[in-house]
C-alpha positions in Angstrom: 0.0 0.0 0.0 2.9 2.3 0.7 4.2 2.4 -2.5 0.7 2.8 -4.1 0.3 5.8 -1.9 1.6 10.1 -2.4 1.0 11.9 0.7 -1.1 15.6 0.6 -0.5 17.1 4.0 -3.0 19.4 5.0 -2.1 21.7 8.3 -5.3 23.4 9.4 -3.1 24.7 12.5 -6.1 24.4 15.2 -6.4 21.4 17.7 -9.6 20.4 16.2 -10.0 21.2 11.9 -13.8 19.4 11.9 -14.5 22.3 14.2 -13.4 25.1 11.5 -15.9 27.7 10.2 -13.6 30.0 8.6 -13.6 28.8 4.8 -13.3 30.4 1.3 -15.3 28.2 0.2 -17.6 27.2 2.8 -19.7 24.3 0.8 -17.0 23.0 -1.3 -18.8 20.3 -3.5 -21.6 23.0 -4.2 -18.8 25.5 -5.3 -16.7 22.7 -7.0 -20.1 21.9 -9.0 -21.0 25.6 -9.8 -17.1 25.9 -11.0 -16.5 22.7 -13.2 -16.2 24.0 -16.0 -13.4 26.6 -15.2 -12.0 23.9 -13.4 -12.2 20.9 -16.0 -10.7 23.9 -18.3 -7.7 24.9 -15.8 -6.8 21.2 -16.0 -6.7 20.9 -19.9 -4.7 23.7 -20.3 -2.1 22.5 -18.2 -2.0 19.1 -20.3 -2.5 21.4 -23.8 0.5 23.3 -22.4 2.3 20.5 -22.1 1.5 19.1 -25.6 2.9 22.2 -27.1 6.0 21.8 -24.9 6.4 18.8 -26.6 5.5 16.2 -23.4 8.5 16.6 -21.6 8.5 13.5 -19.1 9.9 13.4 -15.4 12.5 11.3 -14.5 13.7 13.3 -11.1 11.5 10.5 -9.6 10.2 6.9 -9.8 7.2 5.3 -8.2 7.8 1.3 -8.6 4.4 -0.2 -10.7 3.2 3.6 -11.9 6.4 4.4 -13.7 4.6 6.0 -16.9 2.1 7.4 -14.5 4.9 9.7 -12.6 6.4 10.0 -16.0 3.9 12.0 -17.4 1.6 13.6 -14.5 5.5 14.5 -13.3 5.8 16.0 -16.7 2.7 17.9 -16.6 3.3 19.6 -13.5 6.9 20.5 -14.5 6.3 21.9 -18.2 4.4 24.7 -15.7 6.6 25.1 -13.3 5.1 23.4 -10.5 7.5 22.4 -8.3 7.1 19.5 -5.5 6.3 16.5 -7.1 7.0 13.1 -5.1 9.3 15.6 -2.7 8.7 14.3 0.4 8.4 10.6 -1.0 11.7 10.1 1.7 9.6 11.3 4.3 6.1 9.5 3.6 8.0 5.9 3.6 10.0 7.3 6.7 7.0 8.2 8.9 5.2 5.5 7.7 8.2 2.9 8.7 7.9 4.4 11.9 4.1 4.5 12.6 3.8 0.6 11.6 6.5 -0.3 14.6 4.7 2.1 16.7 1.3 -0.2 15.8 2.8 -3.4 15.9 4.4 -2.6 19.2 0.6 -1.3 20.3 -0.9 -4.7 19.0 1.6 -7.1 20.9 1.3 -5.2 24.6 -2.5 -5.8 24.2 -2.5 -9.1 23.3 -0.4 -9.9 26.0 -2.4 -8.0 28.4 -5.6 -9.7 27.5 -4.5 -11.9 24.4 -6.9 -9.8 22.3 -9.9 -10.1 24.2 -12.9 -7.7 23.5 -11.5 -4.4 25.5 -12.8 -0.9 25.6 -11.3 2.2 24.4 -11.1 3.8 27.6 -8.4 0.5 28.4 -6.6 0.6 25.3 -5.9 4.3 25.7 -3.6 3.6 28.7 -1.6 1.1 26.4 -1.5 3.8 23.4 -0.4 6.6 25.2 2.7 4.3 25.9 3.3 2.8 22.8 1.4 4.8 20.1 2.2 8.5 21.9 3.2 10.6 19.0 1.1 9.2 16.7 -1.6 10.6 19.2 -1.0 14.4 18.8 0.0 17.5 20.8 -3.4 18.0 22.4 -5.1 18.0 25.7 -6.0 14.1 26.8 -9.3 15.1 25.1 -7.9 15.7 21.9 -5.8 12.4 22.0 -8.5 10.2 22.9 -10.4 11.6 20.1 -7.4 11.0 17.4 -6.9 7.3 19.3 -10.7 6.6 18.1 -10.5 7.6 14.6 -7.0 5.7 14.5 -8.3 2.7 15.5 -11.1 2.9 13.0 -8.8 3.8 10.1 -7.4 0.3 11.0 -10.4 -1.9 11.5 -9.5 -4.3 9.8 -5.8 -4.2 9.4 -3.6 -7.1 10.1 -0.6 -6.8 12.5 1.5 -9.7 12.3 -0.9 -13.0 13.8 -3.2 -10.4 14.7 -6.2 -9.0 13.2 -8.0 -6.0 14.7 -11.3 -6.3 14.9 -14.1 -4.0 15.8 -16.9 -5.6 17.9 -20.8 -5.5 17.2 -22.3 -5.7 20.6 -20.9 -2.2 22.5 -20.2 -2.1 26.3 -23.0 -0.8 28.9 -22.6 3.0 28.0 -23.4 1.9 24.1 -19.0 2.9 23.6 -17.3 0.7 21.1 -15.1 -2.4 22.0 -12.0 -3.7 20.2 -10.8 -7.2 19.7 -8.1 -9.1 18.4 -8.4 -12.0 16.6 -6.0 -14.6 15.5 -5.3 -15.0 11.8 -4.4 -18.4 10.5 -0.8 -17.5 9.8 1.2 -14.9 10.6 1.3 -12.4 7.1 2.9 -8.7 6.7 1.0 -5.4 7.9 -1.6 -4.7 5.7 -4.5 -2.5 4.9 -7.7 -5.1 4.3 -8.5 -2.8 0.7 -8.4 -5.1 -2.5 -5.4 -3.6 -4.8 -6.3 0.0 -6.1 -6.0 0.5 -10.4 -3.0 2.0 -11.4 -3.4 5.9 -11.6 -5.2 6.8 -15.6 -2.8 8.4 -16.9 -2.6 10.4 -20.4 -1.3 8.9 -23.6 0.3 11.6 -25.4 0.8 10.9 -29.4 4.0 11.6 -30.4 3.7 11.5 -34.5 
C-alpha cells in the first residue's frame, strides 16, 4: 500500500479542523459543482500546455508499478513550473516505517495484556499513550483520545503480524465501542484489508 500511496498534507493549524468555520469556500462540493467548467478547463490547459511543450516527461522520480504514471503527471506539473512532485516521498516511507512499529508494538502489549480479548477504548488508551504517543498528537487528553478513536477505525480491519484487529458488534453498557483481536491463520505482513487499487489513468500523449 505504501508504494501505491503520495501523501497531501493538509495543516489546518487548530487542535480540532472538523470544528473550523472560517472557509473560502464554505460548501465546497456545491462551489466545485458551480465551478467545473473553469475547473475541467484549468486542468486541460495544463495538459495542452504540455503538448505544445512537446510532453516533456519526469524522471527526477520513480514510483515502482506507476512508472509511466509519474512519467507524465510529473511531466505535466513540470512543463508549468510546479515544483514539488514526489518531494517528500523520503519522508512518507519514513513516517510511515515508523508509525507501523509504533502499531505493531501497540498490537503485541495488548494481546499480552488480554490476548486480544474484546477491550474498551477507555483500556486501550492507557496502552496507546505508551506505545502509540506521537502518533496521538500535541493535544489535551481530550484531543488524543479523540485521534486514538479515529486511529483505530482507520485500522479496522488491518492485520498486524498473527493479529487481526477487529471492531466488535455488541458495545459495552454506555453503548462505547469495544475492540478485539483475533487470530489470523498465519502470521502475514502489515496490511491494509483494501483489494489492490487500479494503477493511476494516466494520459497517452501521441507523439507522431
Amino acid at each position: 500500500m505504501l508504494r501505491r500511496s503520495v501523501q497531501v498534507r493538509l495543516d489546518a493549524q487548530v487542535e480540532d479542523p472538523s470544528a473550523r468555520e472560517k472557509f473560502k469556500h464554505k460548501d465546497l462540493r456545491s462551489w466545485v459543482k458551480q465551478n467545473r467548467g473553469e475547473l475541467i478547463g484549468a486542468v486541460l490547459t495544463l495538459v495542452q500546455h504540455w503538448f505544445a511543450s512537446h510532453c516533456p516527461l519526469f524522471k527526477d522520480r520513480t514510483l515502482g508499478s506507476f512508472e509511466r504514471w509519474v512519467q507524465v503527471v510529473g511531466g505535466i506539473l513540470g512543463a508549468a513550473d510546479i515544483p514539488g512532485f514526489l518531494e517528500n516521498r523520503d519522508r512518507f516511507r519514513h513516517d510511515a516505517d515508523e508509525e507501523g512499529a509504533a502499531w505493531q508494538s501497540f498490537i503485541i502489549r495488548w494481546a499480552a495484556k488480554s490476548d486480544g480479548a474484546p477491550t474498551g477504548v477507555e483500556e486501550l488508551f492507557k496502552i496507546a499513550e505508551a506505545e502509540l504517543g506521537p502518533l496521538l498528537g500535541d493535544g489535551n487528553e481530550h484531543s488524543q483520545r479523540t485521534r486514538f478513536g479515529i486511529l483505530l477505525k482507520q485500522h479496522r480491519d488491518w492485520v498486524f503480524g498473527e493479529w487481526k484487529l477487529i471492531l466488535e458488534d455488541i458495545k459495552d453498557r454506555k453503548n462505547r465501542s469495544r475492540w478485539s483481536l483475533a487470530r489470523v491463520p498465519r502470521a502475514i505482513e502489515l496490511r491494509a484489508p483494501d483489494p489492490t487499487p487500479a494503477e493511476p489513468m494516466m494520459l497517452q500523449p501521441d507523439y507522431r
